[in-house]
C-alpha positions as CSV (number, residue, x, y, z in Angstrom):
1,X,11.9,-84.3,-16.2
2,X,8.6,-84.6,-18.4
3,X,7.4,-82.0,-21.0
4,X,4.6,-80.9,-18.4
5,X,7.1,-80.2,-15.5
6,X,9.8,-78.3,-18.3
7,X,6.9,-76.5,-19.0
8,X,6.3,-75.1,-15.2
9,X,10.1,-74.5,-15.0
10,X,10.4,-72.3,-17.7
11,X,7.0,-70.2,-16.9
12,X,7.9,-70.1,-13.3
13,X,12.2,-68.7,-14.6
14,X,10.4,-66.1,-17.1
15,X,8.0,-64.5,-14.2
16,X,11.5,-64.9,-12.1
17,X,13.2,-63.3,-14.5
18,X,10.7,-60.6,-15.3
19,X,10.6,-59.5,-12.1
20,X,14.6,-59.5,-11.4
21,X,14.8,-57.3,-14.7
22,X,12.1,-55.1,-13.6
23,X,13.9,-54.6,-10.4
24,X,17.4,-54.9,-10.4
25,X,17.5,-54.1,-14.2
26,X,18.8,-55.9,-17.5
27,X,22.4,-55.7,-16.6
28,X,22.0,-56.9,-12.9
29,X,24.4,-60.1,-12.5
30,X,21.3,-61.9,-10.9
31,X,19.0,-60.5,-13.8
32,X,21.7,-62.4,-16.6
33,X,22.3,-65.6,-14.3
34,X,18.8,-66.1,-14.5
35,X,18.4,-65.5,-18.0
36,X,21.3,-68.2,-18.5
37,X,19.4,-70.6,-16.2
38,X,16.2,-69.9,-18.5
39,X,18.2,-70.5,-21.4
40,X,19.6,-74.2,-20.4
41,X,15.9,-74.5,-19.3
42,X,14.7,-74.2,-22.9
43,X,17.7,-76.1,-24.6
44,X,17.0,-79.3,-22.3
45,X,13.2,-78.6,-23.1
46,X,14.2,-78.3,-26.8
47,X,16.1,-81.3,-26.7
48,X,13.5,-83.5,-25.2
49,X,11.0,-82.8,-27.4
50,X,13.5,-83.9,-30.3
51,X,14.1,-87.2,-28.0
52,X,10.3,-87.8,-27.2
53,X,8.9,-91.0,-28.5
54,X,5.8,-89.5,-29.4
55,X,7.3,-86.9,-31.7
56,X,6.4,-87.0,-35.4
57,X,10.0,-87.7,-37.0
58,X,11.8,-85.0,-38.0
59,X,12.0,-84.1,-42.0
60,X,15.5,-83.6,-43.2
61,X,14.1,-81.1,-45.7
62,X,12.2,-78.9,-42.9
63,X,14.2,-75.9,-41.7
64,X,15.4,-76.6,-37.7
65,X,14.9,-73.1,-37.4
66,X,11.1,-73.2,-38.2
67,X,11.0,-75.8,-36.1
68,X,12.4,-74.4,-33.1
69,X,10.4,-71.1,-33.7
70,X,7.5,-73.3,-33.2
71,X,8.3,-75.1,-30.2
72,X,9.4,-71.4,-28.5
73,X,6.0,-70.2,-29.4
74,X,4.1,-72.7,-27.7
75,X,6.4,-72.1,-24.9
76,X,6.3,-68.5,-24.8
77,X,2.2,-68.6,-24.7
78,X,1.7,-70.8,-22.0
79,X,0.3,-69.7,-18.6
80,X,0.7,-66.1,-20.1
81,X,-1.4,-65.0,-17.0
82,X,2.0,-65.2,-15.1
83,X,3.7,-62.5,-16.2
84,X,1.1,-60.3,-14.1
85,X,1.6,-61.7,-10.8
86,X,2.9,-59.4,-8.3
């Protein structure tokens, strides 16, 4: 899977997920299954970008975490016009 199509997965899991937590509530077994699924969504998404070819190498002396942060940010920001569907 490329970087474009992780990218629709994850958006189209969070407005899934939204909705499942809105409905059913945080503690539903379908709510937490899908937040799992969103989960091993990101960590392959995660991964790939540390794979990719094009990626700038990654500085030893950087803090992963930073890193990371980044990476979820950019995630968490795109197609924000999702989370209002009905």
């Amino acid at each position: 899977m490329r970087l474009e199509q992780f990218e629709e997965a994850i958006n189209e899991k969070k407005v899934e997920m939204i909705k499942l937590g809105m409905r059913k509530g945080l503690q539903n077994e379908e709510t937490i299954y899908c937040s799992q699924e969103l989960d091993k969504l990101l960590n392959d998404y995660n991964r790939l970008l540390m794979e990719d070819k094009h990626s700038k190498p990654i500085n030893p002396y950087v803090d992963l975490s930073s890193i990371i942060l980044k990476h979820l940010q950019r995630i968490l920001s795109i197609h924000h016009r999702y989370f209002f569907i009905n």
